[in-house]
C-alpha positions in Angstrom: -29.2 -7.4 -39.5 -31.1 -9.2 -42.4 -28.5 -10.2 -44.0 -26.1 -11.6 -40.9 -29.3 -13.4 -40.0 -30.0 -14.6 -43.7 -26.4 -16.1 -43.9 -26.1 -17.6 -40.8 -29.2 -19.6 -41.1 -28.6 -20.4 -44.8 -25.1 -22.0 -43.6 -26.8 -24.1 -40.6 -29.3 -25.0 -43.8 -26.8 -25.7 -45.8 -24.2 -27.8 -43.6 -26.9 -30.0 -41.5 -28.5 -33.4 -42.2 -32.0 -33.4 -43.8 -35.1 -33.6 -40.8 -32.6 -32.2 -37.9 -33.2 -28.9 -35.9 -32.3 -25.5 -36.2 -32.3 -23.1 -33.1 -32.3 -19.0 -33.3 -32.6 -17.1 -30.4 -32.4 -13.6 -29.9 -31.1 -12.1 -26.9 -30.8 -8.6 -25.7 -27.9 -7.9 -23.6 -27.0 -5.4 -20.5 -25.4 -3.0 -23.2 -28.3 -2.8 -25.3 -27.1 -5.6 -28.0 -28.6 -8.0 -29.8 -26.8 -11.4 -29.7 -27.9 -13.8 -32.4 -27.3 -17.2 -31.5 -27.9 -20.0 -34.2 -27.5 -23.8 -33.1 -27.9 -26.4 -35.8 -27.0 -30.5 -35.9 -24.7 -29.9 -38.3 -21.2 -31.6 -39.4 -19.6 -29.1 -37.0 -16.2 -27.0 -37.6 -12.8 -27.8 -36.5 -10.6 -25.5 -33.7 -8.2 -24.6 -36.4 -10.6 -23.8 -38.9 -13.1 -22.0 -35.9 -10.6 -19.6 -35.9 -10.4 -18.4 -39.6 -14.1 -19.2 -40.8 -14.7 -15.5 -41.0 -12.0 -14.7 -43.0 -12.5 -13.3 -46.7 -12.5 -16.7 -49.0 -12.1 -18.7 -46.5 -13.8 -21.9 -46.8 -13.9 -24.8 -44.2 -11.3 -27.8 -45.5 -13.8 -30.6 -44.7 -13.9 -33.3 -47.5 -17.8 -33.8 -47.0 -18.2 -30.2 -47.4 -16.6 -30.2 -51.1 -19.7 -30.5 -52.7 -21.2 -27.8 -50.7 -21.4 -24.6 -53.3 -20.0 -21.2 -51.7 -17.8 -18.9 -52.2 -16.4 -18.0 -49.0 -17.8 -14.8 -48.4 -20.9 -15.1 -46.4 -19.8 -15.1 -42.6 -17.3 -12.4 -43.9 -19.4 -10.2 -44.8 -21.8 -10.9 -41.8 -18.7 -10.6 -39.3 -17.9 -7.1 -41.3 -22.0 -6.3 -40.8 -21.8 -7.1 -37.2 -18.9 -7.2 -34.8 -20.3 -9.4 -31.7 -20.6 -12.2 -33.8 -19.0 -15.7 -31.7 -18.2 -19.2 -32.2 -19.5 -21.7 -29.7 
């Protein structure tokens, strides 16, 4: 759970504007789960791409993300970590 947490937080880093907020919560949930939400103010995700951003490699298409260094992998291998992982 480190590790999900580590790269989902590291991306909300990564992707927002300096001196703007970052929310985690932590929720428990009627079946015993945890449920990691992380809110941020950053330059937010397309539909299209909301659907494949935890794919292998994938990387978001965003031309003000291209300096952004990555390689893709992160919310893969937290999606592989954890399956009740969402976008909202």
């Amino acid at each position: 759970m480190s590790q999900v947490t580590h790269n989902l937080i590291g991306n909300a880093i990564k992707y927002s504007p300096i001196n703007t907020s970052i929310t985690v919560e932590y929720i428990t949930t009627d079946d015993n789960s945890l449920k990691i939400n992380v809110k941020d103010q950053g330059i937010g995700i397309s539909r299209e791409d909301q659907e494949r951003i935890f794919e292998r490699y994938y990387r978001v298409k965003d031309i003000n993300s291209r300096s952004t260094s990555g390689f893709g992998i992160g919310l893969y291998l937290a999606k592989k970590l954890s399956n009740c992982i969402t976008v909202q």
